[in-house]
PyMOL Python script that loads the backbone (N, CA, C, O; Angstrom):
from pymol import cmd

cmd.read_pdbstr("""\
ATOM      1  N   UNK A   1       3.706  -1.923  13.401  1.00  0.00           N
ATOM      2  CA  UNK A   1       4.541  -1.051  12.598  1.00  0.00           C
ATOM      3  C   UNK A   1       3.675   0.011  11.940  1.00  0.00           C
ATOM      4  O   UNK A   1       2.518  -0.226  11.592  1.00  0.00           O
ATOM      5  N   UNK A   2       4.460   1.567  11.727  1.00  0.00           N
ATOM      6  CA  UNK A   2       3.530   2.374  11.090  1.00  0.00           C
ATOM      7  C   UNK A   2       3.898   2.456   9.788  1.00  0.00           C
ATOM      8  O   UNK A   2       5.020   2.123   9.406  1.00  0.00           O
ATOM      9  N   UNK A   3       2.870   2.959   8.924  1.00  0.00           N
ATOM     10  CA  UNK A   3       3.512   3.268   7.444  1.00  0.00           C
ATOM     11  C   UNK A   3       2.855   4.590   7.175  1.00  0.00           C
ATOM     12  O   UNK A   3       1.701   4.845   6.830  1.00  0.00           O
ATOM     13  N   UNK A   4       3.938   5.406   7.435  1.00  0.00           N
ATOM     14  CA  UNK A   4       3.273   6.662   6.884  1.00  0.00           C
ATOM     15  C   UNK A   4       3.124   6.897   5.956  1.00  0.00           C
ATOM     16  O   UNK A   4       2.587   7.970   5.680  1.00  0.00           O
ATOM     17  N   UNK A   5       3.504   6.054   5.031  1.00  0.00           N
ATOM     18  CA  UNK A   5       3.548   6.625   3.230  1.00  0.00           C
ATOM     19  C   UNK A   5       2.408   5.876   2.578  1.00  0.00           C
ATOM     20  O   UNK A   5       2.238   5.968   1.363  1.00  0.00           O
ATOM     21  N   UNK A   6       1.456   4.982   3.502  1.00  0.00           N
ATOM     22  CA  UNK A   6      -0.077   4.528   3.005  1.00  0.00           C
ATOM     23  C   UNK A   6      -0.626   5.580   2.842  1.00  0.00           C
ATOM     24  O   UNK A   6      -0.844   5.975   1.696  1.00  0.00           O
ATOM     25  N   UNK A   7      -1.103   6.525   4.255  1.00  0.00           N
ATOM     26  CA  UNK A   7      -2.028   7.754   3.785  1.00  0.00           C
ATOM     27  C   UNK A   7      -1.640   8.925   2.617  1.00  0.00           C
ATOM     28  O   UNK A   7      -2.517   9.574   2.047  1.00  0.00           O
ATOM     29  N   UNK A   8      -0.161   9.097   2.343  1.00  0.00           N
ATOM     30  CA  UNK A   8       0.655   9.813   1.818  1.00  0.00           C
ATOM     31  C   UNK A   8       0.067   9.314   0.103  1.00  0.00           C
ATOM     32  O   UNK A   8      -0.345  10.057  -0.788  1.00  0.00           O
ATOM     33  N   UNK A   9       0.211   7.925   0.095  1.00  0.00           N
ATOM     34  CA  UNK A   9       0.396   7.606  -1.510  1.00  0.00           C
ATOM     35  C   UNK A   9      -1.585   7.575  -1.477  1.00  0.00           C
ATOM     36  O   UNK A   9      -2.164   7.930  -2.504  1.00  0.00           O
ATOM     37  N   UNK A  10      -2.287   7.201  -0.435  1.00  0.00           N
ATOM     38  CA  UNK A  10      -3.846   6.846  -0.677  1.00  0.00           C
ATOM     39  C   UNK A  10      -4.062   8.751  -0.990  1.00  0.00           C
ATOM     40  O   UNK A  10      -4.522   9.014  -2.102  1.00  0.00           O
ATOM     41  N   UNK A  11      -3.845   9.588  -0.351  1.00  0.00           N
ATOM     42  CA  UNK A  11      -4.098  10.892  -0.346  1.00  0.00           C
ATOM     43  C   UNK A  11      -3.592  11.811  -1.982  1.00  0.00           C
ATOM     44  O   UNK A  11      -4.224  12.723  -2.516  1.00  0.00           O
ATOM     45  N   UNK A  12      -2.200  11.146  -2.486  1.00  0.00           N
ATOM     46  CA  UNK A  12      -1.646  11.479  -3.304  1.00  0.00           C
ATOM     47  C   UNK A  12      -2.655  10.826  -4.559  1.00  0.00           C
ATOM     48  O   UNK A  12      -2.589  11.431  -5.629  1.00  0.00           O
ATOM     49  N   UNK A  13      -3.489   9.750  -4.498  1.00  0.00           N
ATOM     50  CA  UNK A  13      -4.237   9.160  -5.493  1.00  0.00           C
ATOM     51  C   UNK A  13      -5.743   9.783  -5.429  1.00  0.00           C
ATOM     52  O   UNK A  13      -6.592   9.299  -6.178  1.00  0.00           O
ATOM     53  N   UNK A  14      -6.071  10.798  -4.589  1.00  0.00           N
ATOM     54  CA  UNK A  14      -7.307  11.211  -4.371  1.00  0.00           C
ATOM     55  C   UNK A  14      -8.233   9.975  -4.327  1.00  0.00           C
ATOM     56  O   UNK A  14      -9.121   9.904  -5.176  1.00  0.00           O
ATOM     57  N   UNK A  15      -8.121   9.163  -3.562  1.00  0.00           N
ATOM     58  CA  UNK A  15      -8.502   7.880  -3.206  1.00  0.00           C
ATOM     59  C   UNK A  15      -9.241   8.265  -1.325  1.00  0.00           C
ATOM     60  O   UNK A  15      -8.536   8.805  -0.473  1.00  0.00           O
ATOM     61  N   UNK A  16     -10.694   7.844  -1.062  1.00  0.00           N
ATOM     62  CA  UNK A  16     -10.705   7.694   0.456  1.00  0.00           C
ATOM     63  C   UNK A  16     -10.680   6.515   0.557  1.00  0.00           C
ATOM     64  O   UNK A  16     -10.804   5.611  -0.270  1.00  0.00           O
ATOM     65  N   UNK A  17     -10.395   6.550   2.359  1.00  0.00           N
ATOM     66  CA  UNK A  17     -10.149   5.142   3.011  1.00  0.00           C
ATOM     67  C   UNK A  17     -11.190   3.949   2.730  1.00  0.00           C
ATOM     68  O   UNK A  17     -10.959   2.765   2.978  1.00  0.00           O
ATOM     69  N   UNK A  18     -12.517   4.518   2.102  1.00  0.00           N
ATOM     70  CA  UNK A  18     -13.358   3.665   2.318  1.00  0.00           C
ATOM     71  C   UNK A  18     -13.203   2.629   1.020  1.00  0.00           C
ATOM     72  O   UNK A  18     -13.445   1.430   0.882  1.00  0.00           O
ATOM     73  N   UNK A  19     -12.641   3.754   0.059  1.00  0.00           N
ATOM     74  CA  UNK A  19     -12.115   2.928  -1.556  1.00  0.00           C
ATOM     75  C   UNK A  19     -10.823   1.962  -1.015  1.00  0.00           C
ATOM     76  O   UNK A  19     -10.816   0.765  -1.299  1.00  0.00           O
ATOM     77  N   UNK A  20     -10.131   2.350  -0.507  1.00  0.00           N
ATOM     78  CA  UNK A  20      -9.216   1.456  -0.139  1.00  0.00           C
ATOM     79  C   UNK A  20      -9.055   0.114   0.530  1.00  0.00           C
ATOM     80  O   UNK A  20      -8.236  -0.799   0.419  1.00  0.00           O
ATOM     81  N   UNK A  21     -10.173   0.331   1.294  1.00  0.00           N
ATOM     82  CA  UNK A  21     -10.687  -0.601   2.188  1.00  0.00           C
ATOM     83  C   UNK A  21     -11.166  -1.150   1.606  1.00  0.00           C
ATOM     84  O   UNK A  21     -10.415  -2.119   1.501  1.00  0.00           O
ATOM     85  N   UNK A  22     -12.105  -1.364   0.946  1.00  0.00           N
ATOM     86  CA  UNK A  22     -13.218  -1.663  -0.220  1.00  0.00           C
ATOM     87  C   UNK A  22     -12.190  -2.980  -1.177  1.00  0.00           C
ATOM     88  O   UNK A  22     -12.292  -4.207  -1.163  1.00  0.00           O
ATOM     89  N   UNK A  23     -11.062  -1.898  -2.077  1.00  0.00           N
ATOM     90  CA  UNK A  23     -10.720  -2.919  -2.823  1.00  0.00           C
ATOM     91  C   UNK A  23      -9.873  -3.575  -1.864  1.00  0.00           C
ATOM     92  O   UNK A  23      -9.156  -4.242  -2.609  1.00  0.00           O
ATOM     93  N   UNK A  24      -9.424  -3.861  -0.470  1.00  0.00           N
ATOM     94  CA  UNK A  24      -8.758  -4.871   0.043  1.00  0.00           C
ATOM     95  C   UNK A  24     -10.068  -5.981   0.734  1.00  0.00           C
ATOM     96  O   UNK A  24      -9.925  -7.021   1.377  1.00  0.00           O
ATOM     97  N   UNK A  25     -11.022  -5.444   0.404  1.00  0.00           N
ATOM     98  CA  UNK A  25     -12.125  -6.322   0.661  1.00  0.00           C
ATOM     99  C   UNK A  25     -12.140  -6.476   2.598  1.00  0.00           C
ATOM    100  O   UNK A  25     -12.444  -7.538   3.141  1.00  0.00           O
ATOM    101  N   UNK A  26     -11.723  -5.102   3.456  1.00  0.00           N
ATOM    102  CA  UNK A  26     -11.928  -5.097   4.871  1.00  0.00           C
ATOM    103  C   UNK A  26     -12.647  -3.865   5.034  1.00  0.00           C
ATOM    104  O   UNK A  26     -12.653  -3.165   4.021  1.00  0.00           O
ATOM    105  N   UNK A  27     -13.271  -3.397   6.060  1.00  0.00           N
ATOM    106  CA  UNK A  27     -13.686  -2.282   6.340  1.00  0.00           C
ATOM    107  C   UNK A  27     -13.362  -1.142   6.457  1.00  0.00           C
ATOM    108  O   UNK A  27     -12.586  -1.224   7.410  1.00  0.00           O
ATOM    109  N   UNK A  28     -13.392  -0.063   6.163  1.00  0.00           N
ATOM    110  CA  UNK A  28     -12.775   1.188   6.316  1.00  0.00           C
ATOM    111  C   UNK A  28     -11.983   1.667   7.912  1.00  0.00           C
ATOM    112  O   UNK A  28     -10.965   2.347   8.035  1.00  0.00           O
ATOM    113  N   UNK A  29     -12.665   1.180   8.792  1.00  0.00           N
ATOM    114  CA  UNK A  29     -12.112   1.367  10.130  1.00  0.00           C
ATOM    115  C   UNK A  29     -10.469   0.692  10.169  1.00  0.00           C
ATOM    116  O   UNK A  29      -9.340   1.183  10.178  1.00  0.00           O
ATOM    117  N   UNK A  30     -11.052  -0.739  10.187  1.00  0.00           N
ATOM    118  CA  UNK A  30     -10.000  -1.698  10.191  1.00  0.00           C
ATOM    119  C   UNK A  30      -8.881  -0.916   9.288  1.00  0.00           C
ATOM    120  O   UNK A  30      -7.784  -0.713   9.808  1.00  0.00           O
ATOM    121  N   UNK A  31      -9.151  -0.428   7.815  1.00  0.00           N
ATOM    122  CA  UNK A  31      -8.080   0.274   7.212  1.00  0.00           C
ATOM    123  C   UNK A  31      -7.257   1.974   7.518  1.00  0.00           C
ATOM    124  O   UNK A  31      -6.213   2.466   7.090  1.00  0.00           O
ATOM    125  N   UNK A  32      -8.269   2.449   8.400  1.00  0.00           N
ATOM    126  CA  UNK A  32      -7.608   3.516   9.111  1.00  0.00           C
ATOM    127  C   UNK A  32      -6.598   2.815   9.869  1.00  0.00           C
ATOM    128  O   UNK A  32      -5.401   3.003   9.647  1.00  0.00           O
ATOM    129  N   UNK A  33      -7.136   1.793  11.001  1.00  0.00           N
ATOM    130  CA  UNK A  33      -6.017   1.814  11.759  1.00  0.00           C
ATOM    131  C   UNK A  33      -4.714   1.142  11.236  1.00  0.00           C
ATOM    132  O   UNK A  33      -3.644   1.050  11.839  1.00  0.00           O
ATOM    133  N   UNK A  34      -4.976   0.758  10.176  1.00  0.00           N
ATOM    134  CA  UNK A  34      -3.590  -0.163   9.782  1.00  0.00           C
ATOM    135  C   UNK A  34      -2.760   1.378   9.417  1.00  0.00           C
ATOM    136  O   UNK A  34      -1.644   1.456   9.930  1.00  0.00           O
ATOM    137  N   UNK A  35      -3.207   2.581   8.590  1.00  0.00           N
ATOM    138  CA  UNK A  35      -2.776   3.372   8.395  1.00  0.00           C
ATOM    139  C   UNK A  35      -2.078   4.386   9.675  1.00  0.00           C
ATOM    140  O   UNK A  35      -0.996   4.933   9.458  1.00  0.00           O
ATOM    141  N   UNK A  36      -2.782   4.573  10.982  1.00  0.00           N
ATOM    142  CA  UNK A  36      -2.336   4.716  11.801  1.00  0.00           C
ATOM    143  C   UNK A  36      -1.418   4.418  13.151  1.00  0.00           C
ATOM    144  O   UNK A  36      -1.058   4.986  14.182  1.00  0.00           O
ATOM    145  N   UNK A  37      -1.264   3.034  12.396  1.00  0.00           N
ATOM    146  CA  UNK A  37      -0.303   1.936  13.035  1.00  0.00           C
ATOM    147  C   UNK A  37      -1.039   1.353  14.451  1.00  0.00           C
ATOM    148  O   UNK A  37      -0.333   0.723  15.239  1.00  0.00           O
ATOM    149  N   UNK A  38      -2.262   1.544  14.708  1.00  0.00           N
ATOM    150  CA  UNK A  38      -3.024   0.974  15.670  1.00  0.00           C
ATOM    151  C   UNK A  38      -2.613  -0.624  15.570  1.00  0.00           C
ATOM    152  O   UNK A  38      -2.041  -1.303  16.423  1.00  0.00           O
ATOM    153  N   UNK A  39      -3.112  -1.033  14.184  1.00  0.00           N
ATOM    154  CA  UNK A  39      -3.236  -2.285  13.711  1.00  0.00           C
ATOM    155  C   UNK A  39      -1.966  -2.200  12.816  1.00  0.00           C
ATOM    156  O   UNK A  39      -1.476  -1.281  12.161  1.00  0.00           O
ATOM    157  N   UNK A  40      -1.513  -3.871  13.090  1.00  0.00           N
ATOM    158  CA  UNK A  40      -0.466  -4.584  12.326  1.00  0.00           C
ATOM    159  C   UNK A  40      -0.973  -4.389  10.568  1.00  0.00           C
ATOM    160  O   UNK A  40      -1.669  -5.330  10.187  1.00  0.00           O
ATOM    161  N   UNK A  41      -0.794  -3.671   9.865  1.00  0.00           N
ATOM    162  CA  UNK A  41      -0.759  -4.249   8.569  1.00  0.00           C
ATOM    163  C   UNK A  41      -0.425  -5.816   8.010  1.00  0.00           C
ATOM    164  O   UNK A  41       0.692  -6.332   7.971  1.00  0.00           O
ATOM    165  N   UNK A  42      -1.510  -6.331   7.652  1.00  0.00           N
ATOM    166  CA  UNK A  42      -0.934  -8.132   7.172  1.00  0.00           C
ATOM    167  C   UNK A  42       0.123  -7.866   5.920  1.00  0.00           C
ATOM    168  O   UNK A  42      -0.035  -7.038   5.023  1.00  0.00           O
ATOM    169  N   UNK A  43       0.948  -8.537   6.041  1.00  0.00           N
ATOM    170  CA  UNK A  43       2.051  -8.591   4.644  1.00  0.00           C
ATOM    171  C   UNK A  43       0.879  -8.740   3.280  1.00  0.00           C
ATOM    172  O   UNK A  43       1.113  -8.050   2.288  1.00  0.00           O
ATOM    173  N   UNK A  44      -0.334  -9.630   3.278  1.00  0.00           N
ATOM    174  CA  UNK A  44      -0.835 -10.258   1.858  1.00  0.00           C
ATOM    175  C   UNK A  44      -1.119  -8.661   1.470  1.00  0.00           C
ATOM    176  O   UNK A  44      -1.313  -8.473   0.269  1.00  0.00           O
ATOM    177  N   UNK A  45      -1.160  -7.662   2.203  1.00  0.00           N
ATOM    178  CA  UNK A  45      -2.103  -6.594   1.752  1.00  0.00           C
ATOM    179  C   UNK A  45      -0.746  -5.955   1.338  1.00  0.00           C
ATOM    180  O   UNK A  45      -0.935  -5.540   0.194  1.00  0.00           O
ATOM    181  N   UNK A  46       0.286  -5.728   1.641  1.00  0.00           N
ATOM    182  CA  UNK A  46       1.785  -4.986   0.606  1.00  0.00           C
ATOM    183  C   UNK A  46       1.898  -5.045  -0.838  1.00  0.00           C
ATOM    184  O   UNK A  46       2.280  -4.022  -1.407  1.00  0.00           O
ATOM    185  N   UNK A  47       1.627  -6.078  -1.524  1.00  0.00           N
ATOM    186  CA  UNK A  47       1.352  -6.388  -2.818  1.00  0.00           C
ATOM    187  C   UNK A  47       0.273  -5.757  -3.547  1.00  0.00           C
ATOM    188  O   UNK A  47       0.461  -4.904  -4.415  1.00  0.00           O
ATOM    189  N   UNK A  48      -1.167  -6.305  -3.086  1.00  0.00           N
ATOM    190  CA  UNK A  48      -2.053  -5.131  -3.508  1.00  0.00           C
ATOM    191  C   UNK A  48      -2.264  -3.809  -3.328  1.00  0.00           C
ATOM    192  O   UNK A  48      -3.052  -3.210  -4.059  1.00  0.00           O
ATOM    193  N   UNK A  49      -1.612  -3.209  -2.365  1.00  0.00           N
ATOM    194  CA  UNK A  49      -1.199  -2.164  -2.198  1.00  0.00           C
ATOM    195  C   UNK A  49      -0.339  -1.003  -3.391  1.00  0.00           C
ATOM    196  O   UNK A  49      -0.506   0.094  -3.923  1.00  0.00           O
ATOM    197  N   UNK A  50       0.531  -2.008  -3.340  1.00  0.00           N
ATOM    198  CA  UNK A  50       1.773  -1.527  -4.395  1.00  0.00           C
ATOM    199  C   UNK A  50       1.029  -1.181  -5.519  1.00  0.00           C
ATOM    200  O   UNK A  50       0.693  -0.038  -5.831  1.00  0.00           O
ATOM    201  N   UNK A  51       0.651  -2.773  -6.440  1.00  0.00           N
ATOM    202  CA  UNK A  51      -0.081  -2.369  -7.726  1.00  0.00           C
ATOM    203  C   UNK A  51      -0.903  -1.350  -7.377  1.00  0.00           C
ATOM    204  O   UNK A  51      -0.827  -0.595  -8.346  1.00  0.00           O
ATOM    205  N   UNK A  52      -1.787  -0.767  -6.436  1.00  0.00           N
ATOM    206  CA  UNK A  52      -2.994  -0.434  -6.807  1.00  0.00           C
ATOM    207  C   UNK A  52      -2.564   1.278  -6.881  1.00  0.00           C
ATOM    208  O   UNK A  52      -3.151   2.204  -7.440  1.00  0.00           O
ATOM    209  N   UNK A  53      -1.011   1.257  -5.894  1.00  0.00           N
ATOM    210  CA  UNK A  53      -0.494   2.706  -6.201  1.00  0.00           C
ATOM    211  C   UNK A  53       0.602   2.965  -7.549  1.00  0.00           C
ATOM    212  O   UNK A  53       0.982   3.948  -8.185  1.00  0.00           O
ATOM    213  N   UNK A  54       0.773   1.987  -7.569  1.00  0.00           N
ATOM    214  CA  UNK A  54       1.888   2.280  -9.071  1.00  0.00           C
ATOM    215  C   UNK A  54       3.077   2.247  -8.355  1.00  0.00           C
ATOM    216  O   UNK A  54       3.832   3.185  -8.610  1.00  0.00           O
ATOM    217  N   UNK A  55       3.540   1.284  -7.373  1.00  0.00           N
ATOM    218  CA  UNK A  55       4.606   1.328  -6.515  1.00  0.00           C
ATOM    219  C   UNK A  55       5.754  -0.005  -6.218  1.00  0.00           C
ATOM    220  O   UNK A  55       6.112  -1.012  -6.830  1.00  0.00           O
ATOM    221  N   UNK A  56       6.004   0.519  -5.181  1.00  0.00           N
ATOM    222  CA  UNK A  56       7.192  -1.056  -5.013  1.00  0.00           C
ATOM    223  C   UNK A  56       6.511  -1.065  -3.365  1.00  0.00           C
ATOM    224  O   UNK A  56       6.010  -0.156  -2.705  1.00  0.00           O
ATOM    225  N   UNK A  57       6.745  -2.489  -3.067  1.00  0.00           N
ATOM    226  CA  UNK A  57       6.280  -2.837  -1.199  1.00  0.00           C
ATOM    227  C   UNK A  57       7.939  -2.527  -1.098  1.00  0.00           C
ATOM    228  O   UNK A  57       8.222  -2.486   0.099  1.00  0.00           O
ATOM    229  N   UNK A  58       8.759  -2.367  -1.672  1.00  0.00           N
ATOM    230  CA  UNK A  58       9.707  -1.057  -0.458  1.00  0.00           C
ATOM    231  C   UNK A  58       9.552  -0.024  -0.489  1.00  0.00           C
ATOM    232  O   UNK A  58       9.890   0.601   0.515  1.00  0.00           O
ATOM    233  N   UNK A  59       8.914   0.789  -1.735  1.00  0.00           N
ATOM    234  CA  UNK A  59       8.445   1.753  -1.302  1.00  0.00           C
ATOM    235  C   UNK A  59       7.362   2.700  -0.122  1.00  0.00           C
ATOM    236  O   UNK A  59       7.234   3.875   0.221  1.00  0.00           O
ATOM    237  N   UNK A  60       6.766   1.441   0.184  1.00  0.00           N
ATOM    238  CA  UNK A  60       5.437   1.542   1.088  1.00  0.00           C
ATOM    239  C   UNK A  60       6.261   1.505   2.746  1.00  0.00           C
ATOM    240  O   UNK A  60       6.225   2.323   3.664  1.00  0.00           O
ATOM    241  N   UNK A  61       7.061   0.017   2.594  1.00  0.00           N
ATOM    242  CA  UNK A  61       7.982   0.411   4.026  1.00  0.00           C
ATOM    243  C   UNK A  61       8.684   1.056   3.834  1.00  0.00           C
ATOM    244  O   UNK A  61       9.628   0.311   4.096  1.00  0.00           O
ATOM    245  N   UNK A  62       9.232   2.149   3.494  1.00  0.00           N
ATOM    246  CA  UNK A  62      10.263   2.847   3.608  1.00  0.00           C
ATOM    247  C   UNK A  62      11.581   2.500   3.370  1.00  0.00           C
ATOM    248  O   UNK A  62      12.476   3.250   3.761  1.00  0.00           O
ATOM    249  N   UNK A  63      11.898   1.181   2.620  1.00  0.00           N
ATOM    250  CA  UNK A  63      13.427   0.692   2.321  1.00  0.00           C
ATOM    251  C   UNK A  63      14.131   1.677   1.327  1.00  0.00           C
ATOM    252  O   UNK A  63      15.341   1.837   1.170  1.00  0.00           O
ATOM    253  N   UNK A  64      12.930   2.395   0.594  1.00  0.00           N
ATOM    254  CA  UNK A  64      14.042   3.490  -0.588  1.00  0.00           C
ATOM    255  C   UNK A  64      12.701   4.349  -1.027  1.00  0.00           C
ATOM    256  O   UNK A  64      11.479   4.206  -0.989  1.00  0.00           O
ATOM    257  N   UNK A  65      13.577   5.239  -1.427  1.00  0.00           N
ATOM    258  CA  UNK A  65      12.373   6.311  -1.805  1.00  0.00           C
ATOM    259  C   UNK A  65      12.288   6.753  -3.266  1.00  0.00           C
ATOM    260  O   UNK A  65      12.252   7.947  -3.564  1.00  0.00           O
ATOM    261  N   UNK A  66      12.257   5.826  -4.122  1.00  0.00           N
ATOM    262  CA  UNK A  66      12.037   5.447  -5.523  1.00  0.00           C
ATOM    263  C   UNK A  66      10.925   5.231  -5.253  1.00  0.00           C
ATOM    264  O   UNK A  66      10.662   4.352  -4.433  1.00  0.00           O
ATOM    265  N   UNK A  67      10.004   5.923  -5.824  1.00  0.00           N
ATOM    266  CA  UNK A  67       8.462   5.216  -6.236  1.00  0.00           C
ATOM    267  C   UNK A  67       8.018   4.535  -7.102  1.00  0.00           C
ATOM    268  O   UNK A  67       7.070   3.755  -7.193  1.00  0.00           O
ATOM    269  N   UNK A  68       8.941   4.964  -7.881  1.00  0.00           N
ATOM    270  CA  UNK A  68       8.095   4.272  -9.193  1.00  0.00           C
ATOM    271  C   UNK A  68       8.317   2.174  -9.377  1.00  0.00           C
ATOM    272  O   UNK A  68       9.470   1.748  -9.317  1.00  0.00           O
ATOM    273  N   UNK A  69       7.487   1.450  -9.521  1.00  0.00           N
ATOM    274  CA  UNK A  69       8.092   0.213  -9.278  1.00  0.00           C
ATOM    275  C   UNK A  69       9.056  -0.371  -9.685  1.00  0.00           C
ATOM    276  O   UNK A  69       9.616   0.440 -10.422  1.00  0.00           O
ATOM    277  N   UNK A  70       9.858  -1.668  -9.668  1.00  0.00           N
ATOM    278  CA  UNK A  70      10.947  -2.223  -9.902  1.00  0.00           C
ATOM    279  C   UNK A  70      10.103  -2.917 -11.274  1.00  0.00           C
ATOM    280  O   UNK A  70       8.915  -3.239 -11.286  1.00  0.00           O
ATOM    281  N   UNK A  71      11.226  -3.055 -12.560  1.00  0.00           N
ATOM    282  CA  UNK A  71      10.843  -3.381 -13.649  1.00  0.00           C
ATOM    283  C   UNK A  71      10.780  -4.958 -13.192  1.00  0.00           C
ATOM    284  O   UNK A  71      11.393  -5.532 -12.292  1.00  0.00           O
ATOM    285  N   UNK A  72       9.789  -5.467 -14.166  1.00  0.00           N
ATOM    286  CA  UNK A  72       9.374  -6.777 -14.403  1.00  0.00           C
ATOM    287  C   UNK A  72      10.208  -7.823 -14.897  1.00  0.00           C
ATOM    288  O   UNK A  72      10.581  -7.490 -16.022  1.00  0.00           O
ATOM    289  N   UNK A  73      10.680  -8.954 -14.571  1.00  0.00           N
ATOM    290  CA  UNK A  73      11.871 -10.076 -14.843  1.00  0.00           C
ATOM    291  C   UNK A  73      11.318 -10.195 -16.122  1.00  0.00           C
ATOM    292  O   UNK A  73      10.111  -9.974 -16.219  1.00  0.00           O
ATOM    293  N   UNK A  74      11.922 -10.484 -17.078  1.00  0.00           N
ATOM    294  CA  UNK A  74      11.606 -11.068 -18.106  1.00  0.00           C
ATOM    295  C   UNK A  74      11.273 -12.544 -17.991  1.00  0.00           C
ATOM    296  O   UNK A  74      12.083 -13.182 -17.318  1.00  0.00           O
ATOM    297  N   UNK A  75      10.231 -13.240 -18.515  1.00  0.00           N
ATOM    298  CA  UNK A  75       9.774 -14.934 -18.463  1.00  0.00           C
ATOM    299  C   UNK A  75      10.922 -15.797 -18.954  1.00  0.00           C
ATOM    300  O   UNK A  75      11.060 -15.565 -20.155  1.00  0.00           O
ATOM    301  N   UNK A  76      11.661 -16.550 -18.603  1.00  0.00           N
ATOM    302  CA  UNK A  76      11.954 -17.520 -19.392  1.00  0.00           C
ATOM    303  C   UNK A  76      10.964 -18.851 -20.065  1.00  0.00           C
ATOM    304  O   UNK A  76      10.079 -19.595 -19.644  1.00  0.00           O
ATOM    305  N   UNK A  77      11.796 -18.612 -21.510  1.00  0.00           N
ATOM    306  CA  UNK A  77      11.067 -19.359 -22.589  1.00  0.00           C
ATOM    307  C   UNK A  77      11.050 -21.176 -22.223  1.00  0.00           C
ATOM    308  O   UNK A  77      10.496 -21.957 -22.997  1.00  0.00           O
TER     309      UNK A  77
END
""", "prot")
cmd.dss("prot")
cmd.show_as("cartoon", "prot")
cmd.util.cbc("prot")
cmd.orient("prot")
């Protein structure tokens, strides 16, 4: 699957691939191609993703084009 809105939101953060790669703890290559849809993106990496853009993992697949993230559940006591 591709996600065009990885390079979109990594580019929009003045962030390079190699920072990105870096904090997912894989190599910069390996993280191009996930960006270019060569390579499967793993789901564990949607989550850190999100936080690290200020986002929602539907925003990243494309389910809605709200960026900003979904508010936080409140804890029950």
């Amino acid at each position: 699957m591709y996600y065009p809105r990885l390079r979109d939101l990594r580019e929009d953060n003045d962030m390079p691939q190699k920072q990105v790669a870096a904090y997912l703890g894989i190599d910069q290559r390996v993280y191009s191609n996930y960006e270019t849809g060569k390579r499967e993106l793993p789901s564990r990496f949607l989550p850190l993703l999100a936080e690290l853009y200020g986002t929602s993992v539907d925003y990243i697949l494309g389910r809605t084009d709200i960026i900003v993230p979904y508010p936080s559940k409140a804890k029950s006591k």
